[in-house]
C-alpha positions, 0 to 999 in steps of 0.5 A: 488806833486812827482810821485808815480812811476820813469820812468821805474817803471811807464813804466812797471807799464803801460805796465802791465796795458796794458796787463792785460786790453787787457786779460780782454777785450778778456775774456769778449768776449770769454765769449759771444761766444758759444762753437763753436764760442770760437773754431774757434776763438781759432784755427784762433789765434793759431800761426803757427810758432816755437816760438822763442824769444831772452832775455837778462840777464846780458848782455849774449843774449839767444836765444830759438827756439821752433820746433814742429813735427806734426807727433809726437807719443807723446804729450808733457806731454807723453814725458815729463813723460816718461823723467822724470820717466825714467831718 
């Protein structure tokens, strides 16, 4: 009897299956929490960095780095209206 899946299919096939049971285990649990409970846990999982990541498309690496300024005037929805609506 052949596999359903060749191996790098059934690599991403497990690893989405991975991922989508951890996502269901953290709303089960989110969803046993009381409001405050669900804040805290929230605000303790933020992550405090700039999130940077590098991906590789057709053997070109590209890298993105995300800066934030915490003394903003504007949310990034603020912004990104006023661009796109000035522009």
């Amino acid at each position: 009897m052949s596999e359903p899946f060749g191996g790098t299919e059934k690599e991403e096939f497990s690893e989405e299956t991975a991922i989508r049971q951890m996502i269901d285990g953290i709303t089960d649990c989110l969803a046993s929490m009381t409001k405050e409970e669900r804040l805290a846990w929230f605000h303790s999982s933020q992550y405090p960095h700039p999130i940077n990541f590098q991906k590789e498309i057709d053997g070109t690496v590209y890298t993105v780095n995300a800066h934030f300024n915490a003394d903003a005037s504007e949310s990034i929805q603020e912004k990104t209206e006023r661009i796109l609506l000035n522009a």
